[in-house]
NULUM-101694 format. One record per atom (N, C-alpha, C, O, CB): residue in three letters; x, y, z. Coordinates in steps of 0.05 Angstrom, whole numbers, plus 5000, padded with zeros to 4 digits. Glycine has a CB too. Layout:
N
AlaXYZ;...
***
This chain:
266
Unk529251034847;Unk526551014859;Unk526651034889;Unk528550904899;Unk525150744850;Unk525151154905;Unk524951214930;Unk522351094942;Unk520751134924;Unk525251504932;Unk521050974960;Unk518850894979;Unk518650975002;Unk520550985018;Unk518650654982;Unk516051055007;Unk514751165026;Unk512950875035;Unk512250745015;Unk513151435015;Unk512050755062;Unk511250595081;Unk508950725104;Unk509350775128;Unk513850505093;Unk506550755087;Unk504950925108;Unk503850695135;Unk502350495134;Unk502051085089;Unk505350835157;Unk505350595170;Unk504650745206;Unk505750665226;Unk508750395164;Unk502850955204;Unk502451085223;Unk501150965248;Unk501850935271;Unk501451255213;Unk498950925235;Unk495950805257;Unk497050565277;Unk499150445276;Unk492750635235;Unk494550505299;Unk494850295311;Unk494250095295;Unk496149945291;Unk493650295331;Unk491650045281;Unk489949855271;Unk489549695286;Unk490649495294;Unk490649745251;Unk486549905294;Unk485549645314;Unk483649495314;Unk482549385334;Unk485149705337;Unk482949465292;Unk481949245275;Unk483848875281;Unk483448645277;Unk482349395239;Unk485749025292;Unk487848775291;Unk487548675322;Unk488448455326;Unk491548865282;Unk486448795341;Unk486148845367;Unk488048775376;Unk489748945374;Unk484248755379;Unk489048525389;Unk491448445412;Unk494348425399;Unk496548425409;Unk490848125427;Unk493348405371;Unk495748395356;Unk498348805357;Unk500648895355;Unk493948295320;Unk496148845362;Unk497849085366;Unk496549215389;Unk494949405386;Unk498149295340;Unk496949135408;Unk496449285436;Unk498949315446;Unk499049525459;Unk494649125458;Unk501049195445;Unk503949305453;Unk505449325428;Unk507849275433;Unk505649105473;Unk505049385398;Unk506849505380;Unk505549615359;Unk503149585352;Unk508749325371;Unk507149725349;Unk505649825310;Unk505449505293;Unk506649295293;Unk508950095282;Unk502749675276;Unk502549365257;Unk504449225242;Unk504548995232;Unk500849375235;Unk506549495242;Unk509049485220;Unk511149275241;Unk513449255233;Unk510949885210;Unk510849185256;Unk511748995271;Unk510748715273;Unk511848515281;Unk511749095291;Unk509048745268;Unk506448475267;Unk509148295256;Unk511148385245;Unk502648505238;Unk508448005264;Unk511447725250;Unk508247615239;Unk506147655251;Unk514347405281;Unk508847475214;Unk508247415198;Unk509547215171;Unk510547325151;Unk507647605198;Unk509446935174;Unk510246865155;Unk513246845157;Unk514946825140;Unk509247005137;Unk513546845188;Unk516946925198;Unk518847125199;Unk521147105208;Unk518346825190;Unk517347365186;Unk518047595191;Unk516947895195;Unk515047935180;Unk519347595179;Unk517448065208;Unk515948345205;Unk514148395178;Unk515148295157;Unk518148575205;Unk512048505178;Unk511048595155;Unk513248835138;Unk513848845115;Unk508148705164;Unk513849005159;Unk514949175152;Unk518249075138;Unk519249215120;Unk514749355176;Unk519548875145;Unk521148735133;Unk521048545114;Unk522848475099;Unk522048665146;Unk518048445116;Unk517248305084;Unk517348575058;Unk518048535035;Unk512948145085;Unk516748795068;Unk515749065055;Unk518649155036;Unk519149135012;Unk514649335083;Unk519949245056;Unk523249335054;Unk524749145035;Unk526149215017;Unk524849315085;Unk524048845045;Unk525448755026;Unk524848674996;Unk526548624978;Unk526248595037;Unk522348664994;Unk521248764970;Unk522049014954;Unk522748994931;Unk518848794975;Unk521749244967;Unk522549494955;Unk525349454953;Unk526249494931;Unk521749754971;Unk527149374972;Unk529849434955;Unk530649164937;Unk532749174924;Unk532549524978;Unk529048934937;Unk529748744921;Unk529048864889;Unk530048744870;Unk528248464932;Unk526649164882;Unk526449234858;Unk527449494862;Unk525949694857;Unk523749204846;Unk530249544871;Unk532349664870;Unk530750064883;Unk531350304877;Unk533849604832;Unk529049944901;Unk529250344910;Unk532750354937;Unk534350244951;Unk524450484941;Unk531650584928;Unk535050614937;Unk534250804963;Unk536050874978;Unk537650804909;Unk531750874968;Unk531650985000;Unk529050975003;Unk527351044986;Unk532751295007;Unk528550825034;Unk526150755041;Unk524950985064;Unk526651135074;Unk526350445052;Unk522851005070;Unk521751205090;Unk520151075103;Unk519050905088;Unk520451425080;Unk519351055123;Unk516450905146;Unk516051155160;Unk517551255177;Unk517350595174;Unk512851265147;Unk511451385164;Unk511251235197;Unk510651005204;Unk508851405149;Unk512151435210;Unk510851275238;Unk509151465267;Unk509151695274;Unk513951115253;Unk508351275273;Unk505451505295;Unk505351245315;Unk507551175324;Unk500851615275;Unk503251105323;Unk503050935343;Unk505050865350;Unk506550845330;Unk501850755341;Unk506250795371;Unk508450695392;Unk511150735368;Unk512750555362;Unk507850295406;Unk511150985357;Unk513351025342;Unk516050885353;Unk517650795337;Unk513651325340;Unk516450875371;Unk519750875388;Unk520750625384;Unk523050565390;Unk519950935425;Unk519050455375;Unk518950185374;Unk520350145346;Unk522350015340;Unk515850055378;Unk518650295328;Unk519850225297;Unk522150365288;Unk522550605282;Unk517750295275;Unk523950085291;Unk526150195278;Unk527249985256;Unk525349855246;Unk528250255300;Unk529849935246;Unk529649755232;Unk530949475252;Unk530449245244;Unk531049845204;Unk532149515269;Unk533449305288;Unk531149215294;Unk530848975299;Unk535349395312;Unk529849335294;Unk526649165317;Unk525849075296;Unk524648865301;Unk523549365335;Unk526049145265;Unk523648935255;Unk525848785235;Unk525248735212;Unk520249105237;Unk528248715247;Unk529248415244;Unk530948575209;Unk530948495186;Unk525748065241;Unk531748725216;Unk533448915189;Unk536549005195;Unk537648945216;Unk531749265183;Unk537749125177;Unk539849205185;Unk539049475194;Unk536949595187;Unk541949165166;Unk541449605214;Unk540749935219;Unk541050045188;Unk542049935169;Unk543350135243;Unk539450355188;Unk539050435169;Unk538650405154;Unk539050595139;Unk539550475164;Unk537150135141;Unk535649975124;Unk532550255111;Unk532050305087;Unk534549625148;Unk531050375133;Unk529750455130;Unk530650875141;Unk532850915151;Unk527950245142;Unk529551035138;Unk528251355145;Unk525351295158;Unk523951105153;Unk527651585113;Unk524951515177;Unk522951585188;Unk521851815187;Unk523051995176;Unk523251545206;Unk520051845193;Unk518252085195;Unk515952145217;Unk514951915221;Unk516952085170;Unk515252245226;Unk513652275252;Unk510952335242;Unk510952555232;Unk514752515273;Unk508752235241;Unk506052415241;Unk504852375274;Unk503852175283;Unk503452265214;Unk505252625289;Unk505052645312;Unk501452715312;Unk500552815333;Unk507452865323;Unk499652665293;Unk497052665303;Unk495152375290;Unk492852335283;Unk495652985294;Unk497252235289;Unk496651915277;Unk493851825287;Unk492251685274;Unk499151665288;Unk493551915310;Unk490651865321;Unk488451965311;Unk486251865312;Unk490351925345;Unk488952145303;Unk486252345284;Unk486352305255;Unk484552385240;Unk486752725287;Unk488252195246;Unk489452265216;Unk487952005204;Unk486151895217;Unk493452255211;Unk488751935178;Unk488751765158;Unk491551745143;Unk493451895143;Unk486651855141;Unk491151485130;Unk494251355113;Unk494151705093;Unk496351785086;Unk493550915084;Unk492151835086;Unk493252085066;Unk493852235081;Unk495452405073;Unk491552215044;Unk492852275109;Unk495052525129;Unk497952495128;Unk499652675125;Unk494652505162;Unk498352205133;Unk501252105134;Unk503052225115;Unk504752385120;Unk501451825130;Unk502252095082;Unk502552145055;Unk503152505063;Unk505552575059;Unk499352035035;Unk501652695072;Unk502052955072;Unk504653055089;Unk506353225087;Unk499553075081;Unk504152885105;Unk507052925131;Unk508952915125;Unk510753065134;Unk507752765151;Unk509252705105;Unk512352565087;Unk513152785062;Unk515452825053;Unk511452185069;Unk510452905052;Unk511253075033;Unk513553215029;Unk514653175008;Unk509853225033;Unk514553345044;Unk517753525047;Unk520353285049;Unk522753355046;Unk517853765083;Unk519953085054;Unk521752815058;Unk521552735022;Unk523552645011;Unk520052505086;Unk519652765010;Unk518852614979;Unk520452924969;Unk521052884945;Unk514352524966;Unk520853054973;Unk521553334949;Unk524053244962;Unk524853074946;Unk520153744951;Unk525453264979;Unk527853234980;Unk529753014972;Unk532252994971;Unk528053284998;Unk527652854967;Unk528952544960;Unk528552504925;Unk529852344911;Unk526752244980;Unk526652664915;Unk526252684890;Unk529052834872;Unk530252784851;Unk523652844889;Unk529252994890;Unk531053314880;Unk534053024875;Unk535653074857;Unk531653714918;Unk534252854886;Unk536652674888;Unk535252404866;Unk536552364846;Unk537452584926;Unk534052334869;Unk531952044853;Unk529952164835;Unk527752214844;Unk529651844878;Unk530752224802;Unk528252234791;Unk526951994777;Unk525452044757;Unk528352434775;Unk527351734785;Unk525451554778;Unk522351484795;Unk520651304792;Unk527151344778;Unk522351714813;Unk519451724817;Unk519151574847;Unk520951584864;Unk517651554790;Unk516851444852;Unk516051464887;Unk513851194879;Unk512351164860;Unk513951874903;Unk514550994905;Unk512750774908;Unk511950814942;Unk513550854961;Unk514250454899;Unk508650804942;Unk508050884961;Unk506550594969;Unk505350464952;Unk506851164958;Unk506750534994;Unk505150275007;Unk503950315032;Unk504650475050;Unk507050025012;Unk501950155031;Unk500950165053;Unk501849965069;Unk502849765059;Unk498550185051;Unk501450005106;Unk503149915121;Unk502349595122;Unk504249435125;Unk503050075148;Unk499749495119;Unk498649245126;Unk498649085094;Unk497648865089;Unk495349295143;Unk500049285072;Unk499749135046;Unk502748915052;Unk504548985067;Unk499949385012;Unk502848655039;Unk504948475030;Unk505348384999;Unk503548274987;Unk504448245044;Unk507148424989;Unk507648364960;Unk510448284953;Unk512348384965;Unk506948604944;Unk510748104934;Unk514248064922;Unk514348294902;Unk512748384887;Unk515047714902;Unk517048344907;Unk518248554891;Unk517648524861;Unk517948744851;Unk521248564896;Unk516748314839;Unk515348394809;Unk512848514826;Unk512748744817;Unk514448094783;Unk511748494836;Unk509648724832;Unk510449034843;Unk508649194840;Unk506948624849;Unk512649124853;Unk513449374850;Unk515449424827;Unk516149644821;Unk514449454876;Unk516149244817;Unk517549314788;Unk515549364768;Unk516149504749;Unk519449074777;Unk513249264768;Unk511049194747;Unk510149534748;Unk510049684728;Unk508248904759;Unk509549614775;Unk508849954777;Unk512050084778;Unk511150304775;Unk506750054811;Unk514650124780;Unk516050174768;Unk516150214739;Unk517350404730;Unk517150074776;Unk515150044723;Unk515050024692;Unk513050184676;Unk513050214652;Unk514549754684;Unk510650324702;Unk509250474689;Unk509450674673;Unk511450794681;Unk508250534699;Unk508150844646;Unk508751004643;Unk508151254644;Unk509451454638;Unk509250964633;Unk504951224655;Unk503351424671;Unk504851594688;Unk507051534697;Unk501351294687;Unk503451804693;Unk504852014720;Unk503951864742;Unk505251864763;Unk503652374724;Unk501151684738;Unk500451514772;Unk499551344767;Unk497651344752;Unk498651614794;Unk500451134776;Unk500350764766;Unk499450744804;Unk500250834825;Unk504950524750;Unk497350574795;Unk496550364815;Unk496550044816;Unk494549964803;Unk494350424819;Unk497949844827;Unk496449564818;Unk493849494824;Unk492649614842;Unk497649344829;Unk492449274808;Unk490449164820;Unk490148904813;Unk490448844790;Unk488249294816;Unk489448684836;Unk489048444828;Unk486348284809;Unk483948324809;Unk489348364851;Unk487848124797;Unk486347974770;Unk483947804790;Unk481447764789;Unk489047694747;Unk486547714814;Unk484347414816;Unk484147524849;Unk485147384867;Unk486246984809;Unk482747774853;Unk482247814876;Unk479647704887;Unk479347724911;Unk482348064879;Unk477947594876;Unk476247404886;Unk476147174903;Unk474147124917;Unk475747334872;Unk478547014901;Unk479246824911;Unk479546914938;Unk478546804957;Unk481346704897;Unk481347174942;Unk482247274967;Unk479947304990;Unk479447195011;Unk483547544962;Unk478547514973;Unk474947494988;Unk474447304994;Unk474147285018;Unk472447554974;Unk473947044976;Unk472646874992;Unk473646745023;Unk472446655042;Unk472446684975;Unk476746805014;Unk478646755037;Unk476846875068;Unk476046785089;Unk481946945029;Unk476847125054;Unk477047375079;Unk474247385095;Unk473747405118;Unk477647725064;Unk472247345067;Unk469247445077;Unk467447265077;Unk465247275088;Unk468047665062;Unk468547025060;Unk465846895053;Unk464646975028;Unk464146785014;Unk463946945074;Unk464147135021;Unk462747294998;Unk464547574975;Unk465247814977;Unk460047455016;Unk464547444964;Unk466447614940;Unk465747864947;Unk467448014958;Unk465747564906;Unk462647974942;Unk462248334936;Unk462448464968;Unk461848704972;Unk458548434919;Unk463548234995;Unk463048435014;Unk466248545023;Unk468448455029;Unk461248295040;Unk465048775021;Unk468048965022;Unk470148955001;Unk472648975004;Unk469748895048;Unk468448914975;Unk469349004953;Unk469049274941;Unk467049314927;Unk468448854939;Unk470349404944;Unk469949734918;Unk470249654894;Unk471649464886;Unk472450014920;Unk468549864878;Unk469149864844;Unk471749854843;Unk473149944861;Unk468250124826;Unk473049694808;Unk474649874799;Unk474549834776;Unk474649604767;Unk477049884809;Unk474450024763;Unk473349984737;Unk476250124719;Unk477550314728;Unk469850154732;Unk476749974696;Unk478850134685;Unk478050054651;Unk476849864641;Unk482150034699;Unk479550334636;Unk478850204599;Unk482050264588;Unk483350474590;Unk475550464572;Unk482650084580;Unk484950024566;Unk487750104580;Unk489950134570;Unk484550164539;Unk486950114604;Unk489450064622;Unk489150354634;Unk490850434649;Unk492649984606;Unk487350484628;Unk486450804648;Unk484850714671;Unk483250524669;Unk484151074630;Unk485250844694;Unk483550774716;Unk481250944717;Unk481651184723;Unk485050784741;Unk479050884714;Unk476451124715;Unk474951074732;Unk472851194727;Unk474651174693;Unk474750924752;Unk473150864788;Unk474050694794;Unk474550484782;Unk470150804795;Unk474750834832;Unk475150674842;Unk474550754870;Unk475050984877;Unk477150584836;Unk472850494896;Unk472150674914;Unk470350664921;Unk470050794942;Unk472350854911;Unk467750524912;Unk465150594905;Unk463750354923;Unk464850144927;Unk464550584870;Unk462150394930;Unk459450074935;Unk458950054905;Unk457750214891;Unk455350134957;Unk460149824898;Unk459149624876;Unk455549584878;Unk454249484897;Unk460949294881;Unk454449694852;Unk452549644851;Unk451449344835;Unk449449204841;Unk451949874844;Unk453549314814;Unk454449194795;Unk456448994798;Unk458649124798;Unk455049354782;Unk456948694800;Unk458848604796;Unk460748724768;Unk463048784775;Unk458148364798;Unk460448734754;Unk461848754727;Unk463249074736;Unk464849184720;Unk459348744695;Unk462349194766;Unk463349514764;Unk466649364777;Unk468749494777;Unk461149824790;Unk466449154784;Unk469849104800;Unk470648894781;Unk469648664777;Unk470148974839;Unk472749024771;Unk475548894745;Unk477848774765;Unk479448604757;Unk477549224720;Unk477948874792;Unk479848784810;Unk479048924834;Unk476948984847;Unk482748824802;Unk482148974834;Unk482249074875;Unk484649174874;Unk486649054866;Unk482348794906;Unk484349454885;Unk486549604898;Unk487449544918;Unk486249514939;Unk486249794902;Unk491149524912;Unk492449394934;Unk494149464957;Unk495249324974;Unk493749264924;Unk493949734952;Unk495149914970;Unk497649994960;Unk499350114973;Unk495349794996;Unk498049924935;Unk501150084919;Unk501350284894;Unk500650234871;Unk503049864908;Unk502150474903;Unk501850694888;Unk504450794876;Unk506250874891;Unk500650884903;Unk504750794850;Unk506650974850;Unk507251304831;Unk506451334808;Unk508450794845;Unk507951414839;Unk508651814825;Unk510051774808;Unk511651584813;Unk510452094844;Unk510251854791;Unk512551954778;Unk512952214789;Unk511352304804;Unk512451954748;Unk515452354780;Unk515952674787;Unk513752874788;Unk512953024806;Unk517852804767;Unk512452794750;Unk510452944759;Unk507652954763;Unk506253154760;Unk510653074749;Unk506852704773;Unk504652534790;Unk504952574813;Unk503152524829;Unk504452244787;Unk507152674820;Unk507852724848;Unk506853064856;Unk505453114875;Unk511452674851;Unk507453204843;Unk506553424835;Unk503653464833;Unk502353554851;Unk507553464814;Unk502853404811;Unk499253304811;Unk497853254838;Unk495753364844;Unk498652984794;Unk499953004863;Unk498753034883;Unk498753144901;Unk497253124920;Unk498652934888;Unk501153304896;Unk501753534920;Unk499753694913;Unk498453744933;Unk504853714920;Unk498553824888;Unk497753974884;Unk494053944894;Unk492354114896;Unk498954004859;Unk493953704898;Unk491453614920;Unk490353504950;Unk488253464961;Unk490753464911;Unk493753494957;Unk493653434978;Unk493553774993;Unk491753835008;Unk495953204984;Unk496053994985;Unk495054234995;Unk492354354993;Unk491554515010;Unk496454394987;Unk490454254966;Unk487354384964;Unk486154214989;Unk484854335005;Unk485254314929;Unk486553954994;Unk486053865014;Unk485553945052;Unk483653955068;Unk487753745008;Unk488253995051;Unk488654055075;Unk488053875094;Unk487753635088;Unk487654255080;Unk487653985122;Unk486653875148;Unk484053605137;Unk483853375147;Unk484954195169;Unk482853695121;Unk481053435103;Unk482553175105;Unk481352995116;Unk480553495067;Unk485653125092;Unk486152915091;Unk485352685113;Unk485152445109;Unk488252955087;Unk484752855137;Unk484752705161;Unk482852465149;Unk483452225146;Unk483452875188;Unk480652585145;Unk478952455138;Unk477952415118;Unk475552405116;Unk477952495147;Unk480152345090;Unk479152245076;Unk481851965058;Unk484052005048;Unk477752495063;Unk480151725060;Unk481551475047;Unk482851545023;Unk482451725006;Unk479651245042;Unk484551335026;Unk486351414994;Unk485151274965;Unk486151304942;Unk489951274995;Unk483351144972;Unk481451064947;Unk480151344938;Unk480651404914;Unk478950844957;Unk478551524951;Unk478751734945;Unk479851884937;Unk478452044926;Unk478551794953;Unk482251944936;Unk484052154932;Unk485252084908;Unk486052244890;Unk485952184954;Unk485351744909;Unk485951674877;Unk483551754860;Unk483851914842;Unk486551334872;Unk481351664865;Unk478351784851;Unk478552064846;Unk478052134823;Unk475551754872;Unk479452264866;Unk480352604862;Unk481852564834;Unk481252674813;Unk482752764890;Unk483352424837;Unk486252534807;Unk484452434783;Unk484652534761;Unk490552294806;Unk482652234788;Unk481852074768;Unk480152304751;Unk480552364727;Unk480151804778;Unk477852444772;Unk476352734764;Unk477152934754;Unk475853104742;Unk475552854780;Unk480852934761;Unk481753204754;Unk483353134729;Unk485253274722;Unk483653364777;Unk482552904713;Unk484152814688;Unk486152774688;Unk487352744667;Unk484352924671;Unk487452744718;Unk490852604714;Unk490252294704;Unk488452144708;Unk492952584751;Unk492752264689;Unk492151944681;Unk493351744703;Unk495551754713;Unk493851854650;Unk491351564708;Unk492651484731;Unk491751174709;Unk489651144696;Unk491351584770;Unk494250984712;Unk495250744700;Unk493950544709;Unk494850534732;Unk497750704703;Unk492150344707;Unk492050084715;Unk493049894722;Unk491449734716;Unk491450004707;Unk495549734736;Unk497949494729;Unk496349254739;Unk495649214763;Unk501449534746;Unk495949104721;Unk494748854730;Unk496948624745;Unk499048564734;Unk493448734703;Unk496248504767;Unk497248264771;Unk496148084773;Unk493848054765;Unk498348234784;Unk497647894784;Unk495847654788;Unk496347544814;Unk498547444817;Unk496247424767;Unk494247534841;Unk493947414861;Unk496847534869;Unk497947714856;Unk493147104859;Unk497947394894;Unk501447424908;Unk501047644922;Unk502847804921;Unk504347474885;Unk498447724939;Unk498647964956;Unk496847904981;Unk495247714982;Unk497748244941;Unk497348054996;Unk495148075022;Unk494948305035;Unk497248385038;Unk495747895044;Unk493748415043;Unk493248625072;Unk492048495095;Unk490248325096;Unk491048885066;Unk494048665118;Unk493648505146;Unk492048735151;Unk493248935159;Unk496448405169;Unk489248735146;Unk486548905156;Unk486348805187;Unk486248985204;Unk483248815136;Unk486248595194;Unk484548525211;Unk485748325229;Unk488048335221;Unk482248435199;Unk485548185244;Unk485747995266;Unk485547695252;Unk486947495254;Unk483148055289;Unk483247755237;Unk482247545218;Unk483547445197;Unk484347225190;Unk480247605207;Unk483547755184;Unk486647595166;Unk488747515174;Unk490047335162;Unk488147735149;Unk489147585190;Unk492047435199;Unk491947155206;Unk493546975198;Unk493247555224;Unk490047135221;Unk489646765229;Unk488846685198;Unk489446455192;Unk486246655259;Unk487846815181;Unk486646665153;Unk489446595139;Unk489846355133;Unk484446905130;Unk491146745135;Unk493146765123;Unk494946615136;Unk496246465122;Unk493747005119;Unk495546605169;Unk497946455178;Unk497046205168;Unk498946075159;Unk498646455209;Unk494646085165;Unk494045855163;Unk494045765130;Unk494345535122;Unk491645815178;Unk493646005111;Unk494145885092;Unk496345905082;Unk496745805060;Unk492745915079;Unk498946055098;Unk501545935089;Unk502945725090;Unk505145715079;Unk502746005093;Unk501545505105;Unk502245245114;Unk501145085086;Unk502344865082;Unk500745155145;Unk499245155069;Unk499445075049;Unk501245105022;Unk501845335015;Unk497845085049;Unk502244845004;Unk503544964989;Unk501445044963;Unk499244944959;Unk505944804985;Unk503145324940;Unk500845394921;Unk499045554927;Unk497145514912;Unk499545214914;Unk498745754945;Unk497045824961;Unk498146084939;Unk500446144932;Unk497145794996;Unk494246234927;Unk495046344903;Unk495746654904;Unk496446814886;Unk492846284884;Unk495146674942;Unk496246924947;Unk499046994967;Unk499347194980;Unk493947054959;Unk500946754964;Unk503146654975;Unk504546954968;Unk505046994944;Unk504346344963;Unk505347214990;Unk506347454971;Unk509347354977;Unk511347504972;Unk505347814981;Unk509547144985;Unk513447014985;Unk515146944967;Unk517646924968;Unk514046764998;Unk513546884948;Unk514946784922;Unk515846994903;Unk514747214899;Unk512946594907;Unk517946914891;Unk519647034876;Unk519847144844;Unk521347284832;Unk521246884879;Unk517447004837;Unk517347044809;Unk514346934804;Unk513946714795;Unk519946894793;Unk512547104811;Unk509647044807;Unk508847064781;Unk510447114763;Unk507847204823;Unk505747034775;Unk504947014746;Unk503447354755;Unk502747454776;Unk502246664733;Unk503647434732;Unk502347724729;Unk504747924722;Unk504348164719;Unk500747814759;
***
């Protein structure tokens, strides 16, 4: 298994937090995000990691974010400022065929501000779909964390018997969100394919368009894309906010989105 780390942007949603580095640097919980990330992925055995990188690239390496050298690969998306996490995804493309042609157990793709313990990238490892996504059971709790209100900045996701069929949407409907997409994706060989084969109809578009979308694209074009349920043990550092939400609720113990622990329920 091979991983990709789309980890381009500033995110400046995070504001001061990254005014002198990439988010993939952010400490957290006592360490890099990008080293909570890594060590997840190789604790469910990928055997070569990649970090998209664009904002203050020069910075991300693996010494800087508290790793051994060569722990991680790089890749440049030199228009990170215009782009989106699926421009990135397109940049890395020729890095995923070459790493495939060597790894055919397929491709786990993350996003840069997602946190998770390695069962939840084994759990999408185990898929048997060409494209497995997780989504959380008890993502509610998190919202309340984050927003105050469960449905704000919630998307659909609706799935039947473990097929994903929306996701992405303004909930019109509570009952339209079964969970929450967590920012982990994974290909098989030929899910990987399927998305090459939309990211080139794509093109220069990717710039601008989210990867909730693009999963919604495969969903239209009848690729089967997998459901993997977990349970709670994740976070995305969106914001400024989360981060103070989260530093503070790691000081608690039991905390039901703790992504540190070793052997979660789900």
């Amino acid at each position: 298994m091979i991983a990709i780390i789309l980890g381009a942007g500033r995110g400046a949603s995070l504001k001061e937090l990254t005014e002198d580095k990439p988010t993939s640097l952010i400490e957290l919980g006592g360490k890099t995000l990008v080293r909570w990330q890594c060590e997840a992925l190789e604790a469910a055995k990928a055997r070569r990691i990649c970090v998209v990188r664009g904002y203050r690239s020069e910075q991300l390496t693996p010494e800087a974010a508290g790793l051994p050298p060569n722990t991680f690969e790089t890749v440049e998306n030199t228009d990170w400022l215009h782009g989106s996490l699926l421009s990135g995804l397109r940049c890395v493309a020729p890095w995923i065929d070459m790493a495939l042609a060597e790894d055919e157990d397929g491709i786990i793709v993350s996003h840069a501000d997602a946190l998770y313990p390695a069962n939840h990238i084994l759990a999408l490892a185990n898929a048997v779909e060409p494209v497995a996504i997780t989504y959380d059971t008890r993502w509610q709790t998190l919202w309340m964390q984050r927003f105050g209100d469960p449905l704000m900045n919630a998307e659909t996701f609706i799935h039947q018997d473990g097929r994903l069929l929306e996701v992405g949407f303004r909930p019109e409907d509570p009952d339209d969100i079964q969970g929450q997409y967590m920012g982990l994706i994974r290909f098989s060989p030929k899910g990987w394919s399927y998305a090459k084969k939309h990211l080139d109809q794509l093109g220069s578009a990717c710039d601008h368009t989210d990867m909730t979308s693009f999963i919604q694209r495969l969903v239209d074009d009848d690729v089967l894309v997998q459901a993997v349920p977990v349970v709670g043990h994740w976070v995305e550092v969106d914001s400024r906010e989360d981060y103070y939400i989260y530093k503070r609720a790691l000081e608690r113990d039991g905390w039901s989105h703790d992504w540190r622990v070793t052997s979660p329920n789900g």
